[in-house]
N, CA and C atoms of all chains as a GROMACS GRO file, in nm:
protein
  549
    1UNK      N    1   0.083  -0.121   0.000
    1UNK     CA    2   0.000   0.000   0.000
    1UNK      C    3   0.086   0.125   0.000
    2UNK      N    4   0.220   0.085   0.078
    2UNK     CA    5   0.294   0.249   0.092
    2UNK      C    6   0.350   0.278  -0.046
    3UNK      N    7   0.402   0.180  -0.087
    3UNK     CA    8   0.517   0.175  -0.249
    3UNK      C    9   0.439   0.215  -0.345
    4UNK      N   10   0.267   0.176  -0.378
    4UNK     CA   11   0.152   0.236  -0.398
    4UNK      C   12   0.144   0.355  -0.446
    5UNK      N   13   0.117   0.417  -0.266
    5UNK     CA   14   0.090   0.585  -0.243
    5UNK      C   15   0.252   0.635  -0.324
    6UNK      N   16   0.384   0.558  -0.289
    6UNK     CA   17   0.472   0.611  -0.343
    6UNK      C   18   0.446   0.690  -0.509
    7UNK      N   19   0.420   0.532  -0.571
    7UNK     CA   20   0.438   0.526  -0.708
    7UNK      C   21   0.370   0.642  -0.769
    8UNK      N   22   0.284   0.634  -0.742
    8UNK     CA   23   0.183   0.721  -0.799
    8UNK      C   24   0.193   0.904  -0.772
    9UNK      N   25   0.238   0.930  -0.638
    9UNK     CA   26   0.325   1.016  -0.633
    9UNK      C   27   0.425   1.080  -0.722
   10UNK      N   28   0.482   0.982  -0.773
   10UNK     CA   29   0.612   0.960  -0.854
   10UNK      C   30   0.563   0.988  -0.981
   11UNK      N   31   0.445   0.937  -1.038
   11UNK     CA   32   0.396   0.912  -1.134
   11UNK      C   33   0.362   1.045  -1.219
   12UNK      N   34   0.291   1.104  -1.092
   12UNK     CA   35   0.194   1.237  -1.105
   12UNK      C   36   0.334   1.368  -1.114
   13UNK      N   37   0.344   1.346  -1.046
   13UNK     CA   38   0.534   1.449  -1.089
   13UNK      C   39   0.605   1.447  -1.190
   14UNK      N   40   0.626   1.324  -1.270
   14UNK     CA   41   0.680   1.312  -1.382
   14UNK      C   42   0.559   1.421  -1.489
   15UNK      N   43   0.463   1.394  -1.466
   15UNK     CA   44   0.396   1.387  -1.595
   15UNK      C   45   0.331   1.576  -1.582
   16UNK      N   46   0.320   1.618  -1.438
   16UNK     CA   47   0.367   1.729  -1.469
   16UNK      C   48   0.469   1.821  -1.508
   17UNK      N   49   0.637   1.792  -1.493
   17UNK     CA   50   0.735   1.765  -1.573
   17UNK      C   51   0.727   1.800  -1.699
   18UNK      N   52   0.634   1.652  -1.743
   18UNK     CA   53   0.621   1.690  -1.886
   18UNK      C   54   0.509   1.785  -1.922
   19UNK      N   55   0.449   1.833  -1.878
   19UNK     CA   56   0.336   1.912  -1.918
   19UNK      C   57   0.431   2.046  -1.942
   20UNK      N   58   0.522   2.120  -1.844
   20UNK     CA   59   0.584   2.203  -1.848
   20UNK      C   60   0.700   2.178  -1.966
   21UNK      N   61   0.731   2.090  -2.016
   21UNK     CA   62   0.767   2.084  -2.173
   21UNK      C   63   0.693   2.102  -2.241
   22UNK      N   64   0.579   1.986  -2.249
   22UNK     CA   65   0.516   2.054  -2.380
   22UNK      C   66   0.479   2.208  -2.380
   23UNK      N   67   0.478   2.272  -2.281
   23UNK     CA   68   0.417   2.409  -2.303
   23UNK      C   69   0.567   2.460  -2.354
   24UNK      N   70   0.668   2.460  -2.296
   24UNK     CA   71   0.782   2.474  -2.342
   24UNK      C   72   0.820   2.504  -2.477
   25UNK      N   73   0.761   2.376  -2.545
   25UNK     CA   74   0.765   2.391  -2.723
   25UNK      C   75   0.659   2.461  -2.803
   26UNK      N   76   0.541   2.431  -2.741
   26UNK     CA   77   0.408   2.486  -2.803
   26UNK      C   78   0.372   2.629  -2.809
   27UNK      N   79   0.442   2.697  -2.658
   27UNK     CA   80   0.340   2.846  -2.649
   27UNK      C   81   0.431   2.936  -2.737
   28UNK      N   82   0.387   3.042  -2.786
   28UNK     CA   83   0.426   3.203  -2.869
   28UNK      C   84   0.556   3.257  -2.860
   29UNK      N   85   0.533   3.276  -2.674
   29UNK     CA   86   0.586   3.398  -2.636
   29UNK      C   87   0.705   3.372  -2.578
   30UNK      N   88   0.814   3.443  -2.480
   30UNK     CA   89   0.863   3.377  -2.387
   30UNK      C   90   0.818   3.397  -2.303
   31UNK      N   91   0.690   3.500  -2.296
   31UNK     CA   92   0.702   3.512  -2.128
   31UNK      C   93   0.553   3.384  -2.085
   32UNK      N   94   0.478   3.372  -2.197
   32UNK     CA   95   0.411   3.258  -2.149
   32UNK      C   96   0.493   3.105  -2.144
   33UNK      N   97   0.616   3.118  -2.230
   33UNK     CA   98   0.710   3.006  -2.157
   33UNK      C   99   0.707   2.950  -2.042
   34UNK      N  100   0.787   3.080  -1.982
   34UNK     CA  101   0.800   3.080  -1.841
   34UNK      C  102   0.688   3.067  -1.809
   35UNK      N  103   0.586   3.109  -1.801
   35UNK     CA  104   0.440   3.093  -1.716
   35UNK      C  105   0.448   2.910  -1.731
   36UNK      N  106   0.499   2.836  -1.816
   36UNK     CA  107   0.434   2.701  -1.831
   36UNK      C  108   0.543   2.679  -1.750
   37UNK      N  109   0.695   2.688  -1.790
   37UNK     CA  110   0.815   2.606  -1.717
   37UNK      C  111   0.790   2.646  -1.547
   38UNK      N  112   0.812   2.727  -1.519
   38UNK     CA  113   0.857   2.779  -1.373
   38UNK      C  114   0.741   2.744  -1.284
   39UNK      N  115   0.590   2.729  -1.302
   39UNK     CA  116   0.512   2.664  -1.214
   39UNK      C  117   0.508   2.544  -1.229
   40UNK      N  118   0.460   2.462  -1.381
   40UNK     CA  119   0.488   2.309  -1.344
   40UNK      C  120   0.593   2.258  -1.259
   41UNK      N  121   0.696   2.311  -1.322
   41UNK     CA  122   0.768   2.288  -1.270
   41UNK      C  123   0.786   2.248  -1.115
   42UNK      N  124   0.807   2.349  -1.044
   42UNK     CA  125   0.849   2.346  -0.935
   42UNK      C  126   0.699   2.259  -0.854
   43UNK      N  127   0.596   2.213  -0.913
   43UNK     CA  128   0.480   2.162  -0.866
   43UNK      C  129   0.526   2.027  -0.842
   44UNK      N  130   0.594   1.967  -0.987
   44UNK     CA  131   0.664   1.862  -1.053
   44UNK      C  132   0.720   1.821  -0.972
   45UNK      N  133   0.843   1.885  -0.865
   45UNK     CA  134   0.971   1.872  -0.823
   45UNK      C  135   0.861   1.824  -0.660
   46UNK      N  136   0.776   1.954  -0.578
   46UNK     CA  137   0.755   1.879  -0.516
   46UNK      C  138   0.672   1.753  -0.478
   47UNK      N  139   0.576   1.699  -0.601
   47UNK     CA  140   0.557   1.583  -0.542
   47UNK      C  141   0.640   1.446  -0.589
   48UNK      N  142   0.737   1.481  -0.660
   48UNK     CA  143   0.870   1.375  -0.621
   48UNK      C  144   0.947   1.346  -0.515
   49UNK      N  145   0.967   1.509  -0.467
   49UNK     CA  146   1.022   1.509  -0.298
   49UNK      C  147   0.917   1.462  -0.211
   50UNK      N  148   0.805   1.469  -0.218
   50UNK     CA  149   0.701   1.452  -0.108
   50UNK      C  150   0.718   1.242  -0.119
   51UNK      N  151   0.696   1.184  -0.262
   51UNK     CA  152   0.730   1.032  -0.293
   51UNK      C  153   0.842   1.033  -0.207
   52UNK      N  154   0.980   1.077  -0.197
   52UNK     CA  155   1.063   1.022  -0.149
   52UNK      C  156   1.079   1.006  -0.013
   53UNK      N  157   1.030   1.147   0.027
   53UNK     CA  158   0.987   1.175   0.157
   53UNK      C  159   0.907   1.044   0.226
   54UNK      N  160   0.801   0.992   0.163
   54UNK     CA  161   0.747   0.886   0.242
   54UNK      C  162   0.781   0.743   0.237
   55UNK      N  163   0.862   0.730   0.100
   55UNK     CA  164   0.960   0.613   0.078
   55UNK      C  165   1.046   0.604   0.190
   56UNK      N  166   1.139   0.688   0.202
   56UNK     CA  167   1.233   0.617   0.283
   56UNK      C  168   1.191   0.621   0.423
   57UNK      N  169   1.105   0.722   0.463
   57UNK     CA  170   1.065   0.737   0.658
   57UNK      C  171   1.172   0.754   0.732
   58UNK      N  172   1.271   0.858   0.721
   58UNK     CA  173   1.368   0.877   0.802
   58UNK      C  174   1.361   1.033   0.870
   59UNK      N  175   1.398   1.076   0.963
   59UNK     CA  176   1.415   1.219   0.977
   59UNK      C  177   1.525   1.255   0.911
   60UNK      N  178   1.611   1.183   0.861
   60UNK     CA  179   1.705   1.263   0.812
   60UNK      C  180   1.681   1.278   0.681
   61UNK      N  181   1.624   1.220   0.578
   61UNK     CA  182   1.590   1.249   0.464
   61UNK      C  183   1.445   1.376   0.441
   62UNK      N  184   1.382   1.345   0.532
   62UNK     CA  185   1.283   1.456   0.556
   62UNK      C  186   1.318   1.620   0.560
   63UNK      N  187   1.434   1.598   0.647
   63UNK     CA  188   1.462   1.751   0.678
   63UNK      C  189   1.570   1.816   0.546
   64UNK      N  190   1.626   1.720   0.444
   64UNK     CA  191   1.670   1.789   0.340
   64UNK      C  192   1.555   1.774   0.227
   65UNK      N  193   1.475   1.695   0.251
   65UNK     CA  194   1.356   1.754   0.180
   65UNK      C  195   1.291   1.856   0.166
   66UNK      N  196   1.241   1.916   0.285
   66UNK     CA  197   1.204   2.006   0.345
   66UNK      C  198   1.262   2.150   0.275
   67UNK      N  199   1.394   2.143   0.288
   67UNK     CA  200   1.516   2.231   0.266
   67UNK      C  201   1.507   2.240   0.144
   68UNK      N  202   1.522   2.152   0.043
   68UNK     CA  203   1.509   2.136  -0.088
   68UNK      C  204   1.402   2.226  -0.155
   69UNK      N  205   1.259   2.193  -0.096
   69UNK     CA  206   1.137   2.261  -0.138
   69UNK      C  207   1.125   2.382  -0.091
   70UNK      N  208   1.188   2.439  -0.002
   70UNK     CA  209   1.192   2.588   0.062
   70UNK      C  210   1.327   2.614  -0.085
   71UNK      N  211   1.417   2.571  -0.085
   71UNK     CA  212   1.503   2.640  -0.208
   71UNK      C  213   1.450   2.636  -0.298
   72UNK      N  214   1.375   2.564  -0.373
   72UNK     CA  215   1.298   2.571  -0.505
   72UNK      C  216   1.187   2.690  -0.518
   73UNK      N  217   1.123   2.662  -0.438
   73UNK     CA  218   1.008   2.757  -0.428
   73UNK      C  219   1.029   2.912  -0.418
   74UNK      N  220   1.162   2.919  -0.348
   74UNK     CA  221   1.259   3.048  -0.327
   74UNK      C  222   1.321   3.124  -0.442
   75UNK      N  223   1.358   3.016  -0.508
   75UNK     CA  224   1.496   3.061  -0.634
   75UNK      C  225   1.400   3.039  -0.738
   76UNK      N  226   1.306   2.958  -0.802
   76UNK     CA  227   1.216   2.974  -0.979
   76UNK      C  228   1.164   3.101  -0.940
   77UNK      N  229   1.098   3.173  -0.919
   77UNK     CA  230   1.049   3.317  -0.947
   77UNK      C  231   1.184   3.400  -0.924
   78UNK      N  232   1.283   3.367  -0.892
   78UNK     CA  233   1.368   3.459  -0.878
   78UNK      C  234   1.411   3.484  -0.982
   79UNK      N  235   1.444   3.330  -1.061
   79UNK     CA  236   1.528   3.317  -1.172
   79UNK      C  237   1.450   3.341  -1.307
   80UNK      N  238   1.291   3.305  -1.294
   80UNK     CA  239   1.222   3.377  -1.408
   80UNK      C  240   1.236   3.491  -1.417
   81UNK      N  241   1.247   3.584  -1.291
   81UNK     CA  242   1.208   3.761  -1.282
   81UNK      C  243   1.354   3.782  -1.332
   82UNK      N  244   1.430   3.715  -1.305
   82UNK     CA  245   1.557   3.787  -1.388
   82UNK      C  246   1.597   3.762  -1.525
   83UNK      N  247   1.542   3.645  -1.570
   83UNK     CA  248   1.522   3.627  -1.728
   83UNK      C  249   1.412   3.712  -1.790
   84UNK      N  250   1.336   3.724  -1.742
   84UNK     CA  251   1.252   3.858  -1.765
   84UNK      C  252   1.307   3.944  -1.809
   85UNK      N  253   1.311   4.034  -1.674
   85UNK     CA  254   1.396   4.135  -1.667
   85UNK      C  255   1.526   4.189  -1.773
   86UNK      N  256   1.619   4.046  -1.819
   86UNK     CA  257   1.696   4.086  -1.944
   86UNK      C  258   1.627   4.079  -2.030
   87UNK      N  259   1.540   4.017  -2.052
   87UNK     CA  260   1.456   4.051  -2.227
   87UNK      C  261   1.408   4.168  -2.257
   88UNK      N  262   1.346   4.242  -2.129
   88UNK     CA  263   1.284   4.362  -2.130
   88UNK      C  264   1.364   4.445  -2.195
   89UNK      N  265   1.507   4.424  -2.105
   89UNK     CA  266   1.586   4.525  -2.149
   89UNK      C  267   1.652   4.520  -2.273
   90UNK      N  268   1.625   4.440  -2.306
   90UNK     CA  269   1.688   4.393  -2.433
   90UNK      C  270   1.592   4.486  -2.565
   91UNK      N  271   1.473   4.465  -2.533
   91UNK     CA  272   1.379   4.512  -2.652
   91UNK      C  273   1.373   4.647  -2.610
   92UNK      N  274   1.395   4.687  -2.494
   92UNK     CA  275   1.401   4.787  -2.511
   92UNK      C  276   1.531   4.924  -2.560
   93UNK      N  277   1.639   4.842  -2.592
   93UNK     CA  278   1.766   4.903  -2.667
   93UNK      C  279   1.716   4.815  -2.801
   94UNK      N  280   1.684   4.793  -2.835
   94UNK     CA  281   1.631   4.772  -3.005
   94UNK      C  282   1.551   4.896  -3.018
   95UNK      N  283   0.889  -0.393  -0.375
   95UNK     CA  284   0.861  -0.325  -0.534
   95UNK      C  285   0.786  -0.414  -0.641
   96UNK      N  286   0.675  -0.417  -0.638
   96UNK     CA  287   0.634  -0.544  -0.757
   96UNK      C  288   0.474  -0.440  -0.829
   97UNK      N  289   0.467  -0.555  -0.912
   97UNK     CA  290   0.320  -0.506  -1.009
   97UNK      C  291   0.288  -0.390  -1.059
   98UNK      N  292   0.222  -0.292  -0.997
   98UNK     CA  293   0.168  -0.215  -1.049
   98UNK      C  294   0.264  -0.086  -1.051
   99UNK      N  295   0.319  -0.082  -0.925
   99UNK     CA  296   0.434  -0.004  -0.864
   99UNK      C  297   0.553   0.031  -0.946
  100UNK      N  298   0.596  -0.070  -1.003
  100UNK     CA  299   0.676  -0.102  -1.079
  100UNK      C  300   0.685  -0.040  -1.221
  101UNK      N  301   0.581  -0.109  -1.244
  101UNK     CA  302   0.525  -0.047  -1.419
  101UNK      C  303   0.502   0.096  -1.409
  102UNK      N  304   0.446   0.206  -1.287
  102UNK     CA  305   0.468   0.334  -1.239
  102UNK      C  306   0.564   0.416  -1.241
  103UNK      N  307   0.668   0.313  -1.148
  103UNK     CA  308   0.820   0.392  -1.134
  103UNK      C  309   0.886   0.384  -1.322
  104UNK      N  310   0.859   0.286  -1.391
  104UNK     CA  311   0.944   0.276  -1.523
  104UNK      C  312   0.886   0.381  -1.611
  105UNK      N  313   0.747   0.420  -1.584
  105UNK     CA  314   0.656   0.487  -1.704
  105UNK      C  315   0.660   0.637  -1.686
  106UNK      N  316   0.747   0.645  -1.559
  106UNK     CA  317   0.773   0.766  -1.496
  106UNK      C  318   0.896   0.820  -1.559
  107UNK      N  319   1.018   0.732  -1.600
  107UNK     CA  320   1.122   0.733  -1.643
  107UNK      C  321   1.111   0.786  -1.765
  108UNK      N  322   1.026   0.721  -1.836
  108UNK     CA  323   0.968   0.707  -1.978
  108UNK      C  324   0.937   0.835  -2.011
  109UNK      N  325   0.845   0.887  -1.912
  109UNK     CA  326   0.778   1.050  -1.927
  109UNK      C  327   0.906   1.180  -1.912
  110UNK      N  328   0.956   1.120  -1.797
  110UNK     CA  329   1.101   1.287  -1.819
  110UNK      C  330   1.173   1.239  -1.938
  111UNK      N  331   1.195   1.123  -1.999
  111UNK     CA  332   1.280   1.134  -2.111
  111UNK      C  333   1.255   1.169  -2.231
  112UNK      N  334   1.068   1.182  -2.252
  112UNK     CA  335   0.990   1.229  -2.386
  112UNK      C  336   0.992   1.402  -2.312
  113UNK      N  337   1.003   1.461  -2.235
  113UNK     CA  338   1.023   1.577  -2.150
  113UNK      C  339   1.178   1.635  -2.187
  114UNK      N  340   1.279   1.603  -2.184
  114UNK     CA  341   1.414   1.587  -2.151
  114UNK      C  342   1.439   1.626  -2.375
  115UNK      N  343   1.386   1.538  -2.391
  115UNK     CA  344   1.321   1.563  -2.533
  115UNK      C  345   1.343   1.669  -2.606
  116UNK      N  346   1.166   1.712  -2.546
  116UNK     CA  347   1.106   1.814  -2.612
  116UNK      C  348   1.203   1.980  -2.576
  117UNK      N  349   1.229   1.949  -2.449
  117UNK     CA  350   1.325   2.054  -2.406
  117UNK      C  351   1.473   2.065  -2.493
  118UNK      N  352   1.505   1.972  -2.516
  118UNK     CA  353   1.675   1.996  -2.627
  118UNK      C  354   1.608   2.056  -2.738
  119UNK      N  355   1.446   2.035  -2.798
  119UNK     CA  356   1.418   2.041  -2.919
  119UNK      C  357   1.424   2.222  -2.932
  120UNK      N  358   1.392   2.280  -2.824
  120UNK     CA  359   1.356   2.418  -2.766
  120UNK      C  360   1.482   2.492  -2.733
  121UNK      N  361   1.538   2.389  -2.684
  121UNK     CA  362   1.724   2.479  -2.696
  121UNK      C  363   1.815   2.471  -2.811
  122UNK      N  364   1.746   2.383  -2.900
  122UNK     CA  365   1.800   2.373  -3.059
  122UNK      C  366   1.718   2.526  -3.116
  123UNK      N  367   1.624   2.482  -3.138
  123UNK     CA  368   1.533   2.589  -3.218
  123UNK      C  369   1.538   2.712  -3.142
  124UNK      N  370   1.472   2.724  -3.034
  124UNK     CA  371   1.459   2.897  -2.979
  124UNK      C  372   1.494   2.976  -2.997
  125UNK      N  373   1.431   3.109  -3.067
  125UNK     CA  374   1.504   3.202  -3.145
  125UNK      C  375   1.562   3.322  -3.078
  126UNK      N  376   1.583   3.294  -2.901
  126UNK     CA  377   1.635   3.421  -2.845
  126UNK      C  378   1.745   3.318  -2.759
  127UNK      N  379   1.852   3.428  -2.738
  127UNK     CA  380   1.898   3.312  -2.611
  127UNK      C  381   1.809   3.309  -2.494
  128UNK      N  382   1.698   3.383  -2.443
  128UNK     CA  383   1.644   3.374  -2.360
  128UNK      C  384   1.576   3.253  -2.280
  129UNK      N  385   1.516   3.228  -2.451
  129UNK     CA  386   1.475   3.089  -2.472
  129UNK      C  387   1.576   2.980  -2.440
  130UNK      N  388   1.666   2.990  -2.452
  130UNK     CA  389   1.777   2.897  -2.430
  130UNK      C  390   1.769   2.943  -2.316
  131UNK      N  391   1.792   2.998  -2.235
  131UNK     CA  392   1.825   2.988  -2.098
  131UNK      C  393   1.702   2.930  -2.035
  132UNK      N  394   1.600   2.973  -2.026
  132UNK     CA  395   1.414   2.935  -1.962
  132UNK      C  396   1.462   2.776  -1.973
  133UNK      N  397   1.490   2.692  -2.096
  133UNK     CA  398   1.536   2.617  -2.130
  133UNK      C  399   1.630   2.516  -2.077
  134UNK      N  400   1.725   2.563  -2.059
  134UNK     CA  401   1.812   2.474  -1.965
  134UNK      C  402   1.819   2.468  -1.827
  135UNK      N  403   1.691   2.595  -1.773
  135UNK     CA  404   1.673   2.628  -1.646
  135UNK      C  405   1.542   2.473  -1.630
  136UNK      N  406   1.481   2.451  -1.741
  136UNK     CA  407   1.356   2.305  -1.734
  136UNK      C  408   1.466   2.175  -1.712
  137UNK      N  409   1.552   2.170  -1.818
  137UNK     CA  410   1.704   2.061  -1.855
  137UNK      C  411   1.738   2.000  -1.696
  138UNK      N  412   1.747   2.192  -1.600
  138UNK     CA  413   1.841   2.105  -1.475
  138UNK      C  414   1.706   2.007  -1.422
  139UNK      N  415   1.611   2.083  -1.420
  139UNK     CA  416   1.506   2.031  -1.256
  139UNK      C  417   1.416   1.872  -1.368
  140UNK      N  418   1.460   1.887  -1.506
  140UNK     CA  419   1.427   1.711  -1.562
  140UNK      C  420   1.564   1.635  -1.478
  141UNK      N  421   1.673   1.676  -1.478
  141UNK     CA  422   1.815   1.565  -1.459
  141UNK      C  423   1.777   1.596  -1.272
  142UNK      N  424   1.714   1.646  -1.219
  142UNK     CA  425   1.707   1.635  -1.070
  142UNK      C  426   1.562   1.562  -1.021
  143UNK      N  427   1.472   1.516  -1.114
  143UNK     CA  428   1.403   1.458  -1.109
  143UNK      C  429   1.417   1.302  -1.166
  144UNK      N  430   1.536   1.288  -1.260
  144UNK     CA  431   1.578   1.183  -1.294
  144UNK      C  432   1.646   1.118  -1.169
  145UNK      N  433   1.714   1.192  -1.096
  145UNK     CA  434   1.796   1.184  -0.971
  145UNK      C  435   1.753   1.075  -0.853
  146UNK      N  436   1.610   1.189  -0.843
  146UNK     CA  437   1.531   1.108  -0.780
  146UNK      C  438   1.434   1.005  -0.755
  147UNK      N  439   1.410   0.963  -0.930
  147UNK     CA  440   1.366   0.835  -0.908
  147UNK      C  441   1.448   0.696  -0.898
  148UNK      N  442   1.581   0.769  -0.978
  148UNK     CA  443   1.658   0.644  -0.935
  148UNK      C  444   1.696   0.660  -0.803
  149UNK      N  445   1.718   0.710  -0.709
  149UNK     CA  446   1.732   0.696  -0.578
  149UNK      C  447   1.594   0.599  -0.535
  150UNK      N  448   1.505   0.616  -0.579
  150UNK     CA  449   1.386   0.521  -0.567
  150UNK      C  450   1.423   0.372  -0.600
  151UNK      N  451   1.472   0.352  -0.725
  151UNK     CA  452   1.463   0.238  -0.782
  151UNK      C  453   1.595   0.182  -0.749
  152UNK      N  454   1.724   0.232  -0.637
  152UNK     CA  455   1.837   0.166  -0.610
  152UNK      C  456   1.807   0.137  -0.454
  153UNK      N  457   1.717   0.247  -0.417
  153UNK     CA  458   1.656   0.210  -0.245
  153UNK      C  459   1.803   0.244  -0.171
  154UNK      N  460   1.832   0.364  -0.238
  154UNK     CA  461   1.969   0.447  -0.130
  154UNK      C  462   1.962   0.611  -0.148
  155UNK      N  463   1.958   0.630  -0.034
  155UNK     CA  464   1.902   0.771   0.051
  155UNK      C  465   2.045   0.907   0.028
  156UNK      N  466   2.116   0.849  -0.076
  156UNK     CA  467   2.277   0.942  -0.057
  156UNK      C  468   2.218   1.051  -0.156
  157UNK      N  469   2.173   0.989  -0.276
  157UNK     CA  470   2.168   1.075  -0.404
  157UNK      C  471   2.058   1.185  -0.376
  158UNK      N  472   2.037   1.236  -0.238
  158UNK     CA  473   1.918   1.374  -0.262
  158UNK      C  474   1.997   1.479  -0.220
  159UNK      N  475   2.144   1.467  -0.160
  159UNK     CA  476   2.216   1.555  -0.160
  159UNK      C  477   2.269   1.595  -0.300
  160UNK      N  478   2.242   1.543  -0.373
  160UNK     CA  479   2.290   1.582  -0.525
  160UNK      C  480   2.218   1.694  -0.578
  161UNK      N  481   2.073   1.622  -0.522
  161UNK     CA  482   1.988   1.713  -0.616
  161UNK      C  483   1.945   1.853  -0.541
  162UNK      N  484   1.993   1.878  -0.380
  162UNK     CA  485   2.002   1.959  -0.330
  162UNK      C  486   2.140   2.104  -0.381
  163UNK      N  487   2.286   2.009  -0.424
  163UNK     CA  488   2.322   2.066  -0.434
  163UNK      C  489   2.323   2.131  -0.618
  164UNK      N  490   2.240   2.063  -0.683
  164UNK     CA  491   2.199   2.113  -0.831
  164UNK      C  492   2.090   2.188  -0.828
  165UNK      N  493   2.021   2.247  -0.711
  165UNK     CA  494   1.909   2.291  -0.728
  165UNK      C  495   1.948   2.482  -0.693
  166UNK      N  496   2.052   2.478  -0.616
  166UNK     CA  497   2.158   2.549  -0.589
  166UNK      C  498   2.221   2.636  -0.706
  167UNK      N  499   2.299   2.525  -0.782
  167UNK     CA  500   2.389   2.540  -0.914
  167UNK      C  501   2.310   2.586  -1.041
  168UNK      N  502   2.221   2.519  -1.012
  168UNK     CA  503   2.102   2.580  -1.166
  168UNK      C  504   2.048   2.718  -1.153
  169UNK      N  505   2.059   2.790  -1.002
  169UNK     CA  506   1.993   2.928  -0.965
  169UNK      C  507   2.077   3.066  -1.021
  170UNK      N  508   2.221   3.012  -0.983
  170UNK     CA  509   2.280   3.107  -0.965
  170UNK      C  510   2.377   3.065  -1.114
  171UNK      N  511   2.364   3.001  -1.196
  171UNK     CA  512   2.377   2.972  -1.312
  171UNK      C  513   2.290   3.087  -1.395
  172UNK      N  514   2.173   3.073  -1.356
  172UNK     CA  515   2.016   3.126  -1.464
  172UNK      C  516   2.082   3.245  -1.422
  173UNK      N  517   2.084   3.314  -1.270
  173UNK     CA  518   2.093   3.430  -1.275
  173UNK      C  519   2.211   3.477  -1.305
  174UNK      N  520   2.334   3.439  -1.341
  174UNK     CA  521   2.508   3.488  -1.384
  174UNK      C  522   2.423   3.511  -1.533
  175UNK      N  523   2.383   3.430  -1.578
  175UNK     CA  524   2.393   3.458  -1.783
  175UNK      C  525   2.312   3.582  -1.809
  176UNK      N  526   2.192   3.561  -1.725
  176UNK     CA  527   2.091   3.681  -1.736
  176UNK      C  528   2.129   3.774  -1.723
  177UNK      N  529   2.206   3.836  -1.592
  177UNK     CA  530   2.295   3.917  -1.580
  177UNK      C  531   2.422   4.017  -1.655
  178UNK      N  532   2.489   3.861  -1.715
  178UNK     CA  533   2.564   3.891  -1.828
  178UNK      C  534   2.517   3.999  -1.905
  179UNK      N  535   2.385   3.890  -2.007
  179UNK     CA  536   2.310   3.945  -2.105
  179UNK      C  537   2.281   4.132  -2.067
  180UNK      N  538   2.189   4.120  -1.948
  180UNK     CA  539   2.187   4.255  -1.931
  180UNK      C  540   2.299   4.356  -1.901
  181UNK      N  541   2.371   4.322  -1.863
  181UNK     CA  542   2.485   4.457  -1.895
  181UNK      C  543   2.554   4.455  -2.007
  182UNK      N  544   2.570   4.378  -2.075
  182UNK     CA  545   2.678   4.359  -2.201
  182UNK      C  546   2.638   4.514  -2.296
  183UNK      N  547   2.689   4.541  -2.351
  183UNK     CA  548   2.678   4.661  -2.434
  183UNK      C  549   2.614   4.669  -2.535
   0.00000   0.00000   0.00000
């Protein structure tokens, strides 16, 4: 039942993953890019950490989990707003 | 690890690598470097999700310090080029 709840965990992460590709290739713009990469994304990432998290049942794997998803969640809007940010400036010296 | 579980964890594999994919196809083609960067910023967190299912499928708890410390490396990566880009002349 736990390897189960794992899998499927696992399952559902991948395939948002891929959702944030296909938008990747499909959308216009860049900035609706980013709108597809930088939220799947990081949605993606945590319910793989959350699978692993209950796979192994340790405190010590928990608490760099933990850590992991506070850095992710921290740094993708950071790193979109600054890819942003150079394009702007970019079109705007054209 | 058996049955259904199984066929889960592999089809999972299956999915970041049609992912892993479509993303080179987007850092081939993309007509800004911007795009290339958005791009290889998807590249790291597919190879840190690859990370972690094989840590699943070897049943050893070492490899999430990896992806801790690539989650790190991919930040301040995105933000050095961006950076670049914007001051360059």
């Amino acid at each position: 039942m736990n390897i189960l709840l794992v899998s499927i965990l696992l399952f559902f992460g991948s395939v948002f993953i891929l959702i944030a590709s296909i938008g990747l290739v499909r959308f216009k713009d860049l900035y609706s890019r980013m709108h597809a990469t930088t939220k799947a994304t990081s949605f993606g990432i945590l319910l793989l950490l959350l699978g692993i998290s209950i796979y192994f049942n340790s405190w010590n794997v928990a608490i760099k989990v933990v850590l992991i998803i506070n850095l992710i969640y921290f740094t993708a809007p950071l790193a979109a707003h600054s890819i942003a940010k150079s394009y702007e400036d970019k079109k705007d010296k054209e | 690890m058996e049955g259904l579980s199984e066929i889960l964890i592999y089809s999972s594999f299956l999915l970041l690598i049609i992912a892993l994919v479509l993303a080179f196809f987007r850092l081939a083609k993309g007509p800004s470097v911007h795009d290339r960067i958005a791009s290889l910023d998807l590249i790291a967190s597919i190879v840190m999700g690859f990370i972690l299912l094989y840590s699943v499928l070897i049943k050893n708890a070492l490899y999430i310090d990896i992806v801790l410390v690539m989650s790190l490396i991919s930040f301040v990566g995105t933000v050095a080029i961006s950076t670049y880009l914007k001051q360059k002349p």
